[in-house]
C-alpha positions as a printed NumPy array, in Angstrom:
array([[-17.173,   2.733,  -6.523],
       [-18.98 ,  -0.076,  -6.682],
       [-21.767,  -1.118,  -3.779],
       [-19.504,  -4.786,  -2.909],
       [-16.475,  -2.404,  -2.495],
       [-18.363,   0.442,  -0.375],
       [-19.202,  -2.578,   2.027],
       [-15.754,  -4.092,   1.777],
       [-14.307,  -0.835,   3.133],
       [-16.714,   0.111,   5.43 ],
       [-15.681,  -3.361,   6.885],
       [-12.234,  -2.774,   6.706],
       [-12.456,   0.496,   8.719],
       [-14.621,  -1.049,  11.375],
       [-12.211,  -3.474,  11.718],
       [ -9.214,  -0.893,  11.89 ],
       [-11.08 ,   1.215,  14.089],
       [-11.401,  -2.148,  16.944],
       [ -7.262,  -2.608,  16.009],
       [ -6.67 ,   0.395,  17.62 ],
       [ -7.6  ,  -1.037,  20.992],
       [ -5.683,  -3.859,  20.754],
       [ -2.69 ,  -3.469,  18.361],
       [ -0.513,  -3.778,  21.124],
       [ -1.685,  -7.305,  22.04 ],
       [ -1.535,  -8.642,  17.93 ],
       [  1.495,  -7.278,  17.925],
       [  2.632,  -9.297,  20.387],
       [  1.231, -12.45 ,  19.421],
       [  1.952, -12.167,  15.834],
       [  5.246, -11.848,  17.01 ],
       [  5.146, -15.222,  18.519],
       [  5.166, -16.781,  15.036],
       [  8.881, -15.49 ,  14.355],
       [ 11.155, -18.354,  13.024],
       [ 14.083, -18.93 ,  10.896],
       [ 11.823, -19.621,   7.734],
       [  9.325, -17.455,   8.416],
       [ 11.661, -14.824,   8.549],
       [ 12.947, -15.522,   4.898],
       [ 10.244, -15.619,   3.797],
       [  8.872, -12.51 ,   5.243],
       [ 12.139, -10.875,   4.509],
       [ 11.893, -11.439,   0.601],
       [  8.375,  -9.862,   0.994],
       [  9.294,  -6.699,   2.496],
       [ 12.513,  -6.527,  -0.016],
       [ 10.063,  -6.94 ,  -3.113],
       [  7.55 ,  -4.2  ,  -1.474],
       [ 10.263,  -1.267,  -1.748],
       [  8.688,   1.09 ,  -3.97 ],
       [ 11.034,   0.936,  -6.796],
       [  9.974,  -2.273,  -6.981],
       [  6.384,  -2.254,  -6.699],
       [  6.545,   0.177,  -9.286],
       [  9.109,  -1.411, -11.556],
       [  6.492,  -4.643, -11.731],
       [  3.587,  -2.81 , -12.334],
       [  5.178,  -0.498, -14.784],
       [  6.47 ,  -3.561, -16.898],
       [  3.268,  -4.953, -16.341],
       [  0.994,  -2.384, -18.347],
       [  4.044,  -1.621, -20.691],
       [  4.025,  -5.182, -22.016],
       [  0.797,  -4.383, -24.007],
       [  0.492,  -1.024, -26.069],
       [ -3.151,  -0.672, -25.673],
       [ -2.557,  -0.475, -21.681],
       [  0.701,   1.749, -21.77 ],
       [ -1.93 ,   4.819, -21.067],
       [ -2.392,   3.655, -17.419],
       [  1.117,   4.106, -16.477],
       [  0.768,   7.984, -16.176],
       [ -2.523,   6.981, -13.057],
       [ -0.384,   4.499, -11.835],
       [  2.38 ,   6.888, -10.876],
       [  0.145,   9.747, -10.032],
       [ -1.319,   7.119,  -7.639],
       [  2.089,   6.358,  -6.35 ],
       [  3.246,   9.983,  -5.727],
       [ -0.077,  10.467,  -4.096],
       [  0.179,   7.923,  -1.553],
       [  3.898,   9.174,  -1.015],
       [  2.347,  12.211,  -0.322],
       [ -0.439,  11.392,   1.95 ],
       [  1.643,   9.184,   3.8  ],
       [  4.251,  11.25 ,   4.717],
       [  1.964,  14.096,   5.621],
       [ -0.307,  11.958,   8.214],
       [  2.778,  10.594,   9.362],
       [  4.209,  14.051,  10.428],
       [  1.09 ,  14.99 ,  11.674],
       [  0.115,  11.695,  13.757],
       [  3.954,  10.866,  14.585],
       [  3.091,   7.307,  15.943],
       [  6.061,   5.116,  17.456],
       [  6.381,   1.795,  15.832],
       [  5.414,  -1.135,  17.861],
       [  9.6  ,  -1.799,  18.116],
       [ 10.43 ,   1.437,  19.288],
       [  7.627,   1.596,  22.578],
       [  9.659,  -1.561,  23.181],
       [  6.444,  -4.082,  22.428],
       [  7.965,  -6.191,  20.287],
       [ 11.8  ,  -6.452,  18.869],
       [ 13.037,  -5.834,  15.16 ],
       [ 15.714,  -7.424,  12.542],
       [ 18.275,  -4.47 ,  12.978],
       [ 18.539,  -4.609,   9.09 ],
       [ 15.143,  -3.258,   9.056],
       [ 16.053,  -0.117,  11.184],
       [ 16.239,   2.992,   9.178],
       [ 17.656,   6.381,  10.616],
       [ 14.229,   8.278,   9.667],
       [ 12.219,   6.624,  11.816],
       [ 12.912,   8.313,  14.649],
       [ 13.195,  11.955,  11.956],
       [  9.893,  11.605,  10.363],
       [  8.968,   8.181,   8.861],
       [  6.586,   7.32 ,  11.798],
       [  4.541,   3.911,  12.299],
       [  0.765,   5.832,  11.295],
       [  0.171,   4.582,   8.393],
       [  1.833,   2.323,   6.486],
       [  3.273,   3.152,   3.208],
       [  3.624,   0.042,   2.026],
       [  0.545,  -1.053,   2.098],
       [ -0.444,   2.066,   1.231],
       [  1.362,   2.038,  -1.944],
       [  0.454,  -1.561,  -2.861],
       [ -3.263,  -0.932,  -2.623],
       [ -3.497,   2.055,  -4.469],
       [ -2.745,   0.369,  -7.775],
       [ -5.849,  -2.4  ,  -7.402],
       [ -8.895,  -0.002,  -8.714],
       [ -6.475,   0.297, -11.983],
       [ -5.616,  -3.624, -12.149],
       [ -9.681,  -4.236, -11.563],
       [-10.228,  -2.559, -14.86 ],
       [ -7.417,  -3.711, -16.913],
       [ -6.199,  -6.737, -15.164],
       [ -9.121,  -8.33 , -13.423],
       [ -7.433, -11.616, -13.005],
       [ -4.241, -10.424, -11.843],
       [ -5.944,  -8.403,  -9.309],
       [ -6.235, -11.317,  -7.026],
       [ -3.047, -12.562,  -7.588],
       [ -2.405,  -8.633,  -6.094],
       [ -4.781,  -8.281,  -3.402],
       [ -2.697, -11.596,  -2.159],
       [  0.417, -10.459,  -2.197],
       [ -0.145,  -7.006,  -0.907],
       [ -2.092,  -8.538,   2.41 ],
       [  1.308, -10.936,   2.637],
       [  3.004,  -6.809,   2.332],
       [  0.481,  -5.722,   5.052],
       [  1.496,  -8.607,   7.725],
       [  5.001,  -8.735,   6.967],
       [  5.148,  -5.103,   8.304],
       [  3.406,  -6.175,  11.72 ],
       [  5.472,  -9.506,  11.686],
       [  8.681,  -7.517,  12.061],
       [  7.244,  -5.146,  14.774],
       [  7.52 ,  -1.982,  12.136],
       [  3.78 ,  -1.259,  12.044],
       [  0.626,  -2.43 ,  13.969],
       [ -2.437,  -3.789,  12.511],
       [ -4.267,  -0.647,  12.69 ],
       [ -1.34 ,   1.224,  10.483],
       [ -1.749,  -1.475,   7.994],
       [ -5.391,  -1.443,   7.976],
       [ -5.895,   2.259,   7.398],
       [ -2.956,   2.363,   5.047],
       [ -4.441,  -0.331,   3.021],
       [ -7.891,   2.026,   2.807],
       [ -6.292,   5.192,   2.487],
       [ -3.851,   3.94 ,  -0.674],
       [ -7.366,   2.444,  -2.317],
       [ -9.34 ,   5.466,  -2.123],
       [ -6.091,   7.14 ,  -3.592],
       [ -7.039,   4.702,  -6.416],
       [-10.496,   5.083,  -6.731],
       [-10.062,   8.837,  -6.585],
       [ -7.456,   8.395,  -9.158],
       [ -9.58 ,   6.589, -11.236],
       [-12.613,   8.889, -11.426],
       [-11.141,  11.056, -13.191],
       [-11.079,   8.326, -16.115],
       [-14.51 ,   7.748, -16.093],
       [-15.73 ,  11.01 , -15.803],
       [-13.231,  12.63 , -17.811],
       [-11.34 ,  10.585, -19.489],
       [ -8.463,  12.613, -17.981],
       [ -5.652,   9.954, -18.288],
       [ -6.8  ,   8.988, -21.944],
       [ -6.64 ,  12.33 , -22.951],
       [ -3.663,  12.893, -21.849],
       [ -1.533,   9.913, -22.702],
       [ -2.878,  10.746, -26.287],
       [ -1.598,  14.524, -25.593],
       [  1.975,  13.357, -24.666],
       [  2.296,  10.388, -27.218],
       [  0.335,  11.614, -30.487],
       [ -0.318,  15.397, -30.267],
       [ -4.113,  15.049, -30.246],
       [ -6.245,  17.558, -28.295]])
């Protein structure tokens, strides 16, 4: 990892570690900001950052070109990673969402049944899963990386707009998906794990 991004996180978890004090306050006042439009708009965001979808656009994405088709394999290890991770710290932390200690109210539509089984508020998924794939788009889509970053911090607020997640959920989801990356992605260029096996799979080589 680069020095810029060691800082960038370091930030980011200073910054999650303050949100911790006061999610229930930004919570509150983000919720201030609800409208009709903003709640279209918010709602096609959280419809487009389902994980099928995520995946489906990032999977056409490096499919379109041949010479990229060999980052598909990280990309879903990434994914199933972050499934993983996720669901284990949010067993083990089993944080109420913002809606559910009564903070803030929810669209019913965005209710699910396993949030009160085992898909708890610490950390986000989403933005886990949305953050994981930007150490793979840096390398082989450096432009579209922005374009990313955007709309997985429009992912990130959407959640605490809606009163699903707080800020600190987001914050350390965001972190722990990217490391997922970057952890991913070491094995590429120290191993050239992915390489070697995408040529494994597709043309037999050793």
């Amino acid at each position: 990892m680069k020095k810029k991004g060691i800082i960038i996180l370091l930030i980011a978890v200073i910054v999650g570690l303050i949100s911790l004090y006061f999610d229930a306050q930004i919570v509150e006042k983000v919720s201030f900001l609800r409208g009709d439009i903003l709640d279209e708009v918010f709602l096609g965001v959280t419809f487009v950052s389902s994980e099928v979808i995520i995946l489906l656009i990032l999977t056409s994405l490096f499919m379109w070109r041949e010479h990229k088709r060999k980052w598909v394999l990280p990309l879903w290890v990434s994914s199933l990673l972050a499934v993983m991770v996720s669901f284990l710290l949010k067993v083990g932390v089993q944080r109420l969402r913002p809606f559910q200690q009564e903070i803030v109210e929810t669209l019913p539509l965005l209710i699910k049944e396993n949030f009160i089984i085992w898909n708890y508020s610490f950390p986000s998924f989403q933005a886990m899963l949305a953050f994981c794939s930007i150490p793979i788009l840096s390398k082989e889509f450096p432009r579209f990386k922005y374009v990313w970053i955007v709309f997985a911090c429009l992912i990130a607020f959407s959640r605490v707009y809606f009163g699903v997640h707080f800020l600190s959920d987001v914050i350390f989801g965001a972190i722990i998906g990217y490391l997922i990356g970057e952890f991913v992605m070491y094995g590429e260029k120290e191993k050239k794990l992915w390489t070697r096996i995408y040529e494994r799979i597709f043309y037999g080589e050793k």
